[in-house]
C-alpha positions as CSV (number, residue, x, y, z in Angstrom):
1,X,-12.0,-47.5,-25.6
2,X,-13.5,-50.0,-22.9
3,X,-12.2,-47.2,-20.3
4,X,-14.2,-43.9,-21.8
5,X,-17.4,-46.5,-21.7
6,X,-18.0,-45.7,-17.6
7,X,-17.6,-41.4,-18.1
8,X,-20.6,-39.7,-19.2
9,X,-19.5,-38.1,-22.9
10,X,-21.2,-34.7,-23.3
11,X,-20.7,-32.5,-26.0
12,X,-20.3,-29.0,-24.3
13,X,-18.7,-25.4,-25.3
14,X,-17.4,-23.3,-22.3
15,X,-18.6,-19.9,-22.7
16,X,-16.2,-16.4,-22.8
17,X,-17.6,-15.2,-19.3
18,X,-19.7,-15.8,-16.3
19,X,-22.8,-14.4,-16.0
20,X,-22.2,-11.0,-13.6
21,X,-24.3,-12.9,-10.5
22,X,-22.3,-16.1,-10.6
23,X,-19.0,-14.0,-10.9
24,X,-20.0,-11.6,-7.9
25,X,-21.3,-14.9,-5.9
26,X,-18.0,-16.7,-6.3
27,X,-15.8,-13.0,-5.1
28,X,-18.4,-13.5,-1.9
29,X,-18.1,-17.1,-1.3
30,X,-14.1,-16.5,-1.1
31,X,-14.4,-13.5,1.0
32,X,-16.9,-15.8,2.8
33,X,-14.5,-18.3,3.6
34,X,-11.4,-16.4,4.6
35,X,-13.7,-15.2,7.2
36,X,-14.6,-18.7,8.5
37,X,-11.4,-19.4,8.7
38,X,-10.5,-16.6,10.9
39,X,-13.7,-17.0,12.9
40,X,-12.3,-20.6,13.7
41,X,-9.0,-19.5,14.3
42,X,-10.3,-17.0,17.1
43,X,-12.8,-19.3,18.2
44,X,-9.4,-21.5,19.3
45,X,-7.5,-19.1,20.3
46,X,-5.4,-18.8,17.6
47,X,-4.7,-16.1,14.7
48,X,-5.1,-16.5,11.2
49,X,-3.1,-14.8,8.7
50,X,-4.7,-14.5,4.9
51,X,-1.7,-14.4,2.4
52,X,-2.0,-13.7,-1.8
53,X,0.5,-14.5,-4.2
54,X,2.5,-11.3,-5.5
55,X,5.2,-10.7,-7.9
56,X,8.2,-9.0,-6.9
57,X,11.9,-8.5,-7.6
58,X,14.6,-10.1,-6.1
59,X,18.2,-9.4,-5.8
60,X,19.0,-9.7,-9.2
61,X,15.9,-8.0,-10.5
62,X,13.9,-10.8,-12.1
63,X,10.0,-11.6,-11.3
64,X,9.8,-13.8,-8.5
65,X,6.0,-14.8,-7.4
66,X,5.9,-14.8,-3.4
67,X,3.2,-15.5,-1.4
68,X,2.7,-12.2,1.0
69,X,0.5,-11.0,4.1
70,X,-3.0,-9.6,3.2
71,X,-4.7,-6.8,5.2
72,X,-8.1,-9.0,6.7
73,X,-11.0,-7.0,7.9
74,X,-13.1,-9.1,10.1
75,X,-17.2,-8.5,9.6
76,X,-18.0,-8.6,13.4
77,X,-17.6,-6.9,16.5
78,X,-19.0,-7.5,20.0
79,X,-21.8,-5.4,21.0
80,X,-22.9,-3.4,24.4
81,X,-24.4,-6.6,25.5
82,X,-21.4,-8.5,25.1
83,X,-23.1,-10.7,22.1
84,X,-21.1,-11.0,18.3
85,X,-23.2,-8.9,15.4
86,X,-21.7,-9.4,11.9
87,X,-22.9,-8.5,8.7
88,X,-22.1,-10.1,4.9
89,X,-19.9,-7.3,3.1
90,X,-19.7,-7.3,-0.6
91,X,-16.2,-5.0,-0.8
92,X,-17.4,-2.1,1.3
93,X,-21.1,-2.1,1.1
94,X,-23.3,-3.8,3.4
95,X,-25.1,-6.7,1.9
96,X,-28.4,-6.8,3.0
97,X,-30.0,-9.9,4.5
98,X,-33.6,-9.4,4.4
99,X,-35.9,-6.0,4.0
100,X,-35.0,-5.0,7.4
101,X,-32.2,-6.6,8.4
102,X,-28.4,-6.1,7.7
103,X,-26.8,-8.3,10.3
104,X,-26.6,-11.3,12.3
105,X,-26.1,-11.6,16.4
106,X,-24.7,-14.9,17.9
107,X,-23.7,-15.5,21.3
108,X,-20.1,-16.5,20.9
109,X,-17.3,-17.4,18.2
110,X,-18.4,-21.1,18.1
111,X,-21.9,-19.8,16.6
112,X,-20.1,-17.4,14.4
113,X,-18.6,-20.1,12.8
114,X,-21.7,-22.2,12.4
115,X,-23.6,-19.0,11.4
116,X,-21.0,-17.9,8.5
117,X,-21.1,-21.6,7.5
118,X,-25.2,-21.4,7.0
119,X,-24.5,-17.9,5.2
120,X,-22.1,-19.7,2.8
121,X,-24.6,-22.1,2.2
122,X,-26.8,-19.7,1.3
123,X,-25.0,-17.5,-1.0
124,X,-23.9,-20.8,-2.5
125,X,-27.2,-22.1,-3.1
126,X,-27.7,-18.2,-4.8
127,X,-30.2,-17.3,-2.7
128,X,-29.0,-14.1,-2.3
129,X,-28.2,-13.2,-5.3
130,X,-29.9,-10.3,-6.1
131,X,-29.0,-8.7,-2.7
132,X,-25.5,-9.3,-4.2
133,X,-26.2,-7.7,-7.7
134,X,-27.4,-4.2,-6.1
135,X,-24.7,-4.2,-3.5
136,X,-22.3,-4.1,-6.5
137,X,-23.9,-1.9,-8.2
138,X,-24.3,0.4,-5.8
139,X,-20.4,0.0,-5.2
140,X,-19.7,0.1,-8.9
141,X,-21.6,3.7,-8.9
142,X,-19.5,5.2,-6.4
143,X,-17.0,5.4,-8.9
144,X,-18.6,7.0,-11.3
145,X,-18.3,10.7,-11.9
């Protein structure tokens, strides 16, 4: 019992389900990383290759969980100028940074790195939370009929 005396004893109940916020700020901050991964990769000269786990059938028909390639679609491009634009995607739809603004322009894949890392931060910290909320609703109404 002398052991349990240096943890902090809470009494606690987990609850059935995120709030919809925290749940679609988590999807973003894994999206979020993948892509800060791949920035860095570039930025070295490398390639990065996302993989997910998958079940599928081997020789002699039983499950077998693999780890497989994932389609990545990076969020920038290089402009006219020659400068990197990006912008934060929730699934398909733009997420919207401020009133006016949708994206972010860096000079080079170095910044893009530290850029996405601030943007992390950010969504981490929920400050944009309720960008992410309408994104995903206006996503989630696309598929209504």
């Amino acid at each position: 019992m002398t052991s349990l005396n240096s943890l902090k004893l809470i009494t606690a109940k987990r609850s059935a389900q995120l709030p919809v916020a925290v749940q679609r700020r988590q999807k973003l901050l894994r999206r979020l990383d993948e892509q800060i991964l791949c920035a860095r990769a570039h930025a070295e000269g490398g390639e990065f290759a996302a993989t997910r786990k998958r079940k599928v059938l081997d020789s002699d028909g039983n499950a077998v969980v693999k780890q497989v390639p994932k389609q990545l679609r990076v969020w920038w491009w290089t402009q006219e100028s020659g400068k990197i634009a990006f912008s934060v995607r929730y699934g398909t739809a733009v997420v919207p940074l401020t009133s006016k603004a949708n994206a972010i322009e860096v000079a080079n894949m170095t910044e893009l790195v530290s850029a996405l890392s601030v943007i992390h931060a950010a969504v981490a910290a929920g400050d944009l939370d309720s960008q992410i909320v309408a994104a995903g609703t206006r996503l989630r109404d696309g598929f209504k009929k």
